[in-house]
N, C-alpha and C positions, 0 to 999 in steps of 0.2 A: 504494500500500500504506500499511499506517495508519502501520508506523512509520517509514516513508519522512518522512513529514510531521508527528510530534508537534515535531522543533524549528523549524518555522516558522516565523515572528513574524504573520507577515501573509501570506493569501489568498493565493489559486492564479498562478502565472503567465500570462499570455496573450501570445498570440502576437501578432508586433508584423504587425498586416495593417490596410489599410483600411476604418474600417467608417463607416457611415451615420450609424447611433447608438451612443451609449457610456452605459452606465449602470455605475454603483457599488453594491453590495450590501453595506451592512457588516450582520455578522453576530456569531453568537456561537461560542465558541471549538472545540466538536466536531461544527463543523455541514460542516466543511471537505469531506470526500469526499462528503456529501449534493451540494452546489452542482458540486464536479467533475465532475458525472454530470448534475445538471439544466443547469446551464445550456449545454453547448452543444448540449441536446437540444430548450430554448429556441432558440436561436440557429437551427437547422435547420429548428423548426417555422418562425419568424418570416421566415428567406426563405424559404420555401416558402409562404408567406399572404400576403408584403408585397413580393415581391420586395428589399428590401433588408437590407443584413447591418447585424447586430448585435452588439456586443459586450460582455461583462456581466464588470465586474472585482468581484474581491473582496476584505473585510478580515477576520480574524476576530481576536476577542480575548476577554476576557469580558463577558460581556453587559453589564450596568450599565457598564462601563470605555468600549465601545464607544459606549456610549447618549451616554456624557457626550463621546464624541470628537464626536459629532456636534453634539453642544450645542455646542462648543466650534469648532466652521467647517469641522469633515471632510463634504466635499459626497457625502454620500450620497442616490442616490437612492431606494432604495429601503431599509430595516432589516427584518432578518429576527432576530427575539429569540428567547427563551426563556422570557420573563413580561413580562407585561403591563406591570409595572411602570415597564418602561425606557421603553414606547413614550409611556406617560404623562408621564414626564417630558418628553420630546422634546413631547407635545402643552402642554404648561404654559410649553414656551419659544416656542409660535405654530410651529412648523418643520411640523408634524403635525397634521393635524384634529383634534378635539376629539371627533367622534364616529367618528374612526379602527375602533375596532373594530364599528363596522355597515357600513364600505363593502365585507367581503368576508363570507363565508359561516363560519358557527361561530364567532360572536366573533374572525375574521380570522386563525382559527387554522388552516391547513391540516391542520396535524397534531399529535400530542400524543406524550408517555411517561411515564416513573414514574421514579421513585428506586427502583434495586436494588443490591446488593452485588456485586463480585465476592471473591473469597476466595479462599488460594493452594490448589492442587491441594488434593483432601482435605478442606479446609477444618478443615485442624488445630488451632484455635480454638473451634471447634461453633459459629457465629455463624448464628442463625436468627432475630433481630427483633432490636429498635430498643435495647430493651434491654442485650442482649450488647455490645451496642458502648458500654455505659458502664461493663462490668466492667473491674476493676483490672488492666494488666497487655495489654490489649487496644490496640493502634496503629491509630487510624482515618485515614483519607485522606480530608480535604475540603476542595473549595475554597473562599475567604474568601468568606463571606456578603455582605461589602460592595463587594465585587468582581465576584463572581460568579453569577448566575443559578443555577446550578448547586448553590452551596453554599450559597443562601436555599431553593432547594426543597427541602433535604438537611435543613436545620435546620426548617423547617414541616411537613416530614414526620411526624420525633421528635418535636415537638412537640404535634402532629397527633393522634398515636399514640394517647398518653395522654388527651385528651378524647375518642377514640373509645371507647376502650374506660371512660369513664365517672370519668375520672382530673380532678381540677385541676387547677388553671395553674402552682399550685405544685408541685405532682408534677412536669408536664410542665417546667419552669423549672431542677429539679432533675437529670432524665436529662438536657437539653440542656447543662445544665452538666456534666455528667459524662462526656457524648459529646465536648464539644472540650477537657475537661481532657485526652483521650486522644490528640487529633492532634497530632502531632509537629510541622508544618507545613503552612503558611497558603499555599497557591499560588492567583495573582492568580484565575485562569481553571481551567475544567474539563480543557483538555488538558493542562497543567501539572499538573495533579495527578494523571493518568491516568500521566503520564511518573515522576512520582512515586513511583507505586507499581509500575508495571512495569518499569522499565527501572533507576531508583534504589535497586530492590528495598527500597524504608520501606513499615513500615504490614504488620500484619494483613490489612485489607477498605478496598478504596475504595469511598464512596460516590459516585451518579453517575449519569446517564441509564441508563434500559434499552440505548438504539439505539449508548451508547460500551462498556458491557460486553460487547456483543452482538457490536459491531466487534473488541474486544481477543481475544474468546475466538477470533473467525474468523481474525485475522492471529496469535497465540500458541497457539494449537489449548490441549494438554492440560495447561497449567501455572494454566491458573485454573480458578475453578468461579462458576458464578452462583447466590446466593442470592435468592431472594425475601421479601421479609418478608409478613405478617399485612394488612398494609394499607401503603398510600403512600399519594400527595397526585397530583391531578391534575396534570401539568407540557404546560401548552399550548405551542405557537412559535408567536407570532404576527406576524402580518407588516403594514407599512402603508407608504405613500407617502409620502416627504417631501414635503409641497408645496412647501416655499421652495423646493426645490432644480429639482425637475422645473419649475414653471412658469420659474422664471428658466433654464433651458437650453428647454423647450421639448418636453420630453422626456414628459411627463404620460400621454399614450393608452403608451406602450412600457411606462413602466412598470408600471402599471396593467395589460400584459396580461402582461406578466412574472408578476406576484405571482399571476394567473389562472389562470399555465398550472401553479403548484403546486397547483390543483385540480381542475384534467384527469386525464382515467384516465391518460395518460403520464405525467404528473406524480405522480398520487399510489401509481404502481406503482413509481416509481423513489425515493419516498419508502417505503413496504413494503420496499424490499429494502435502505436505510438500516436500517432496524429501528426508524425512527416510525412508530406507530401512525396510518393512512391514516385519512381522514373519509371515503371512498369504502364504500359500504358492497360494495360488489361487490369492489374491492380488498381489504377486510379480509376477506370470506368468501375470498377465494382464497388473505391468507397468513396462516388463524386459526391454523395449526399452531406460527406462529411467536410467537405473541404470546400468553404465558400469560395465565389471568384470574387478576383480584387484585382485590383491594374497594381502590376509589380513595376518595378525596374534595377533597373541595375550597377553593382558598383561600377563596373567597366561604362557601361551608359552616360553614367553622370559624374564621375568622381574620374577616370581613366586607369581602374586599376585597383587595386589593391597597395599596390606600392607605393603609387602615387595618394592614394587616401591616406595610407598612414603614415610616410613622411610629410605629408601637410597638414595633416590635421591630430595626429596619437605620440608622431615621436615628440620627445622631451623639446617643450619650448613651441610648440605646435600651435594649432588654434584651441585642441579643448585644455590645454595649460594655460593660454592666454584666458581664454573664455573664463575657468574655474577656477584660476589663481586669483583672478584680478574679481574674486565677489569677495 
């Protein structure tokens, strides 16, 4: 259950049994009941293909926090992110190929979501776009951009917003200033701020994946509401192989067919019932009902990149340093 597990620090338990192979999965921080469900559904396919058993640990934290554990000697072997961002980095320190997102299908992203709202019952507030959430008086929930996956797609969202609908940078530079004048508090990670605002009861509206509102509203039933805004921002999870890691254990084909089997129709049904949006186009026709349509767009779209977004905007001295330093 979700809130069985928001104070976690770190990944699922496993059982202590003998296995063949052991692989490590760090991840990002509300991706936790996705891997509970995939991977020992990996593990069952894998001896039943290889006869030998497998065993898949995990870590989750927030996304960039994560990236940099790895940089820093957490032997993972495989990383399942939330932007592109991290894997890049992890490819800039040699750990990761270089051309990581061509070795699997869709830019290596099995699945994607959006930034939506949730909002307390009623949605007592009237919060219906990007906007509302820089009105005075207004408590927003998100997690620290520089930490967070989560709360960089949260900020290019709103940012977003405003050159969609035909706005400046300054405009857009203005709402974003006025959206985290209004957060109370900066939690590391997305499930940290999910705990935030449900359980801590702070904050009007968390901002935050589709697939973690999706989960709060199924395990809280009738105390929240989900808003969708006007538009969001594509938010891919992208997955890649650590090569340092796998070639020095040896492990390279396991993992490789691990990251595979998140693009299996087994795999991308039990990602649909996460509440990420499936690349499976037969999986999304089966759960359209659950996945409203929204006009996305994209970081490459509007921003030029990933690289380009966060050295203008998340590296040290940047605009959300300017932005947040300077309240």
């Amino acid at each position: 259950m979700l809130a069985s597990t928001f104070a976690a620090a770190v990944g699922l338990p496993v059982a202590a049994s003998a296995a063949d192979v052991t692989l490590l999965n760090v991840s990002y921080d509300v991706a936790r009941e996705l891997y509970q469900d995939i991977n020992p559904a990996f593990e069952a396919q894998f001896k039943r293909t290889t006869g030998k058993t497998i065993q898949i640990k995990q870590s989750h934290g927030g996304s960039s926090k994560q990236a940099r554990s790895v940089a820093d000697g957490l032997e993972a072997s495989v990383v399942t992110m939330n932007q592109a961002n991290d894997i890049d980095m992890l490819a800039d320190r040699g750990l990761v190929a270089k051309d990581w997102a061509r070795k699997f299908p869709n830019n290596a992203a099995p699945a994607y979501s959006t930034m939506v709202y949730l909002v307390r019952k009623g949605n007592p507030k009237g919060i219906k776009d990007w906007t509302d959430l820089a009105k005075p008086g207004t408590k927003v929930v998100i997690p620290n951009p520089k930490t967070a996956g989560n709360g960089r797609y949260t900020y290019l969202a709103a940012w977003g917003s405003v050159l969609q609908n035909g706005g400046t940078d300054a405009q857009a530079r203005e709402l974003v200033t006025k959206i985290f004048r209004n957060v109370p508090i900066l939690d590391t990670g997305g499930r940290a701020a999910t705990t935030t605002f449900t359980q801590r009861q702070i904050g009007d509206v968390l901002v935050t994946f589709e697939n973690e509102v999706q989960l709060v509203r199924k395990e809280f039933g009738d105390n929240f509401d989900i808003v969708y805004p006007a538009s969001s921002i594509l938010a891919e999870s992208p997955v890649a192989v650590v090569d340092k890691v796998v070639d020095k254990r040896g492990v390279r084909n396991e993992a490789t067919a691990y990251l595979n089997f998140l693009y299996s129709e087994q795999g991308q049904e039990i990602i649909a019932k996460h509440y990420l949006r499936p690349r499976s186009a037969a999986v999304a026709k089966k759960y359209a009902a659950t996945f409203r349509p929204i006009k996305l767009f994209t970081v490459d779209e509007v921003f030029g990149g990933w690289r380009a977004a966060q050295k203008r905007h998340f590296d040290d001295g940047g605009e959300f340093d300017k932005i947040y330093g300077g309240q």
